[in-house]
C-alpha positions in Angstrom: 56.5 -68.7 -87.0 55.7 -69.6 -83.7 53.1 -72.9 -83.7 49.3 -72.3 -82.2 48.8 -72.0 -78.8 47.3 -75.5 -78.1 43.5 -75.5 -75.9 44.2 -77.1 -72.3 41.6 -79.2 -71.1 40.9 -80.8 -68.1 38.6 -84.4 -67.8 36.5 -84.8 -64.6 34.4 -88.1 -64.7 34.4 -90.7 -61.9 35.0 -93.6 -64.2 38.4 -93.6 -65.6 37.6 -95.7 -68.9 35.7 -92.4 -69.5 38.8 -90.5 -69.4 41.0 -93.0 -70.8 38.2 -92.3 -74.0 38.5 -88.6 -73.8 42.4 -88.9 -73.8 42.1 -90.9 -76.8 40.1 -89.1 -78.8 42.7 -85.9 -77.7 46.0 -87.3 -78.0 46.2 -86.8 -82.2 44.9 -83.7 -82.2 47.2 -80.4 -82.8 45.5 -77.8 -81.2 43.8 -79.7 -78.0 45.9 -81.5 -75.3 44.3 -82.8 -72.2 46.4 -81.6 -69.2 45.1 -83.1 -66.5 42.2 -85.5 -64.8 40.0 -85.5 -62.1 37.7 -88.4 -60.6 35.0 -86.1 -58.5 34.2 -82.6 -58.4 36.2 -81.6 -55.3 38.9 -83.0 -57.0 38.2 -80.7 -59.7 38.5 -77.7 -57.9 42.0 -78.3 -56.6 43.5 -79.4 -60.2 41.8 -76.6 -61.9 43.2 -74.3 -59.4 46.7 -75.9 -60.1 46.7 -76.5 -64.1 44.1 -73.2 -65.1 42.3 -75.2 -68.3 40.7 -73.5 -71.0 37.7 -76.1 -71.1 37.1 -78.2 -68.7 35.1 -81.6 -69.3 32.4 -81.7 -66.4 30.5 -85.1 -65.7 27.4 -84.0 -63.3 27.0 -87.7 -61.6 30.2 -88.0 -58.8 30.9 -88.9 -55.4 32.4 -86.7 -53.0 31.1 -83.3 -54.9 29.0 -83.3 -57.7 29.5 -81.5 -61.4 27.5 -78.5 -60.6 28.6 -77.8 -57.5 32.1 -78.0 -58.8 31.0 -75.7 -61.9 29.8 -73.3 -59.0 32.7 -73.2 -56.8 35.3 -72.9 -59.7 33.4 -69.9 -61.6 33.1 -68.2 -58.0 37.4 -67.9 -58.4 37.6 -68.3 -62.3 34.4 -66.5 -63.5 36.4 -67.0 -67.0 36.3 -70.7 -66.3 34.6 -72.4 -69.3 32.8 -76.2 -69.3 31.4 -78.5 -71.1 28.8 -80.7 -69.5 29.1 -84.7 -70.0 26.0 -87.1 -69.1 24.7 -90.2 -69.7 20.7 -89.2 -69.6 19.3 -87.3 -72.3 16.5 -86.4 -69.9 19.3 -85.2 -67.0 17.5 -83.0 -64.8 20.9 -81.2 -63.9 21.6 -80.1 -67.1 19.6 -76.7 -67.4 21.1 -76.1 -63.6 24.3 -76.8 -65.4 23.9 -74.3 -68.0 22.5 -71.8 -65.5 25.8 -71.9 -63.3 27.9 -71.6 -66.0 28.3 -74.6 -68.4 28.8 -73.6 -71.9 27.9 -77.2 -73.6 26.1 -80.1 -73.1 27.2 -83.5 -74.4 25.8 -87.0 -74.0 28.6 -89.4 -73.3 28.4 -91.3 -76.4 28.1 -88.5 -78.6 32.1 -87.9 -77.4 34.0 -89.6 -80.5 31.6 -87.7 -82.8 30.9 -83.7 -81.5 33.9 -83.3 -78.8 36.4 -81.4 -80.8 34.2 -79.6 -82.6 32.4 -78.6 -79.3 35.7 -77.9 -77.2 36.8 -75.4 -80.0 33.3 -73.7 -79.9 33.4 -73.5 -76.0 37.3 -72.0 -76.1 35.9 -69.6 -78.9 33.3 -68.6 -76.5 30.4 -70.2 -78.0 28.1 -72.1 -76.1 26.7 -75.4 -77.9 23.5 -77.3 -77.2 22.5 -80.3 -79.7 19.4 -80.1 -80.8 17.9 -83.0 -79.8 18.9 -81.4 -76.1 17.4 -78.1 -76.8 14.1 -79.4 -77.7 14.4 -81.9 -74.0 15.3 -78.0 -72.6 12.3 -76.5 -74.2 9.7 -79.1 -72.9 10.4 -78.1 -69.4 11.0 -74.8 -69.6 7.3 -74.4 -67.5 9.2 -74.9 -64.6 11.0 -72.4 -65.4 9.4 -69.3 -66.2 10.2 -68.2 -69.7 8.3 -65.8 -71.4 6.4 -67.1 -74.7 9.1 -65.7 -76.9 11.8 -67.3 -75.4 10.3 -70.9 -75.7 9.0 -70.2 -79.1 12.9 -69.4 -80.0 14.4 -72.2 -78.5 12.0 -74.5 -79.8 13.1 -73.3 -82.9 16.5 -74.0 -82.2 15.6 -77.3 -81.3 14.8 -78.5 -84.8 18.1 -77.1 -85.9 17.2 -73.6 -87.3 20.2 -71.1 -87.7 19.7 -67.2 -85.7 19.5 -65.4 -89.3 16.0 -67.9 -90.0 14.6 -67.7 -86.6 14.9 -63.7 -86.5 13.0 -63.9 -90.2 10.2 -66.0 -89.5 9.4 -63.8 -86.1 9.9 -60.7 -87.5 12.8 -59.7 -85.4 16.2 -58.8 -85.6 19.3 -61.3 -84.9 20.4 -59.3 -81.8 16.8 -60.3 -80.4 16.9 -63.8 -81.1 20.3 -63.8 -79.0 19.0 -62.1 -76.5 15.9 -64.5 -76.1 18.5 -67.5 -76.1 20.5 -65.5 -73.3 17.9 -65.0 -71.3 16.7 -68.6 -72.1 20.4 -69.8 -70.5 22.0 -67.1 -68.6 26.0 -66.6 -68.6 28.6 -64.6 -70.2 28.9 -66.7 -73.2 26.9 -66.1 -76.5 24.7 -68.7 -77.6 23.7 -69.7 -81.7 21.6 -71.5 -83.9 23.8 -74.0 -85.4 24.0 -73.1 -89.3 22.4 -74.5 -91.8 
């Protein structure tokens, strides 16, 4: 039997201790491998081109080119092209710009040792995956940001951990809806869930 097809994923932060962490926590791991680095976001671009990475790890914050922009200019070639966000700042400002050009996950840098995996095998299953404690940051300034009532009152809900199935019976509507309020909430080609209870 031929052994499981491993998940490729490339690191992009400007500090390499970062990376040097992220290797670590891959390098036991049987079905993730990290194949290659980057240290700023036009970096990025050119080993992404060269190495094609199922998920790649995106810090917002670099020199030279910045996370998003490199999230925008590789989905413009890849559209496929699948990211996780990494940040220091709860409170990042980037990070719903993130998620609307593309990004698939958000992560705080020291929640790494404890949700990567789990959150690189959602992203390469074509989940997306926002913490909780993120969604509710997301869902205070949504204002800016136009959502209808609906939408904030899901994502809210989301917020404080409440899976799809729970959401859809306290509002009266059907699962579908709820996903369709948390795509229009964070557009992209990915589908979005309620962690489970």
């Amino acid at each position: 039997m031929l052994a499981a097809k491993k998940i490729r994923i490339l690191a992009v932060d400007d500090h390499q201790l970062l990376r040097s962490g992220i290797e670590a926590v891959l390098e036991d791991e049987e079905d993730v491998m990290l194949v290659a680095e980057a240290g700023n976001g036009q970096e990025a671009i050119e080993v992404f081109r060269q190495h094609r990475p199922d998920v790649t790890l995106m810090d917002l914050q670099m020199p030279v080119l910045n996370g998003i922009d490199a999230i925008v200019a590789i989905r413009s070639e890849f559209p496929d092209a699948r990211f996780i966000v990494l940040t220091t700042y709860q409170g990042d400002a980037q990070v719903l710009r993130a998620l609307k050009a593309g990004a698939s996950a958000y992560l705080l840098k020291h929640m790494l040792r404890t949700e990567l995996l789990e959150t690189i095998r959602s992203v390469h299953a074509g989940r997306r995956c926002i913490p909780p404690e993120i969604a509710a940051e997301l869902a205070d300034h949504v204002a800016d940001d136009a959502l209808t009532e609906r939408e904030i009152e899901v994502l809210r809900k989301v917020a404080s951990g409440t899976s799809n199935k729970i959401i859809a019976d306290q509002l009266f509507i059907s699962e579908a809806t709820v996903k369709s309020h948390m795509k229009s909430s964070f557009p992209s080609s990915a589908p979005m869930t309620a962690p489970t209870p």
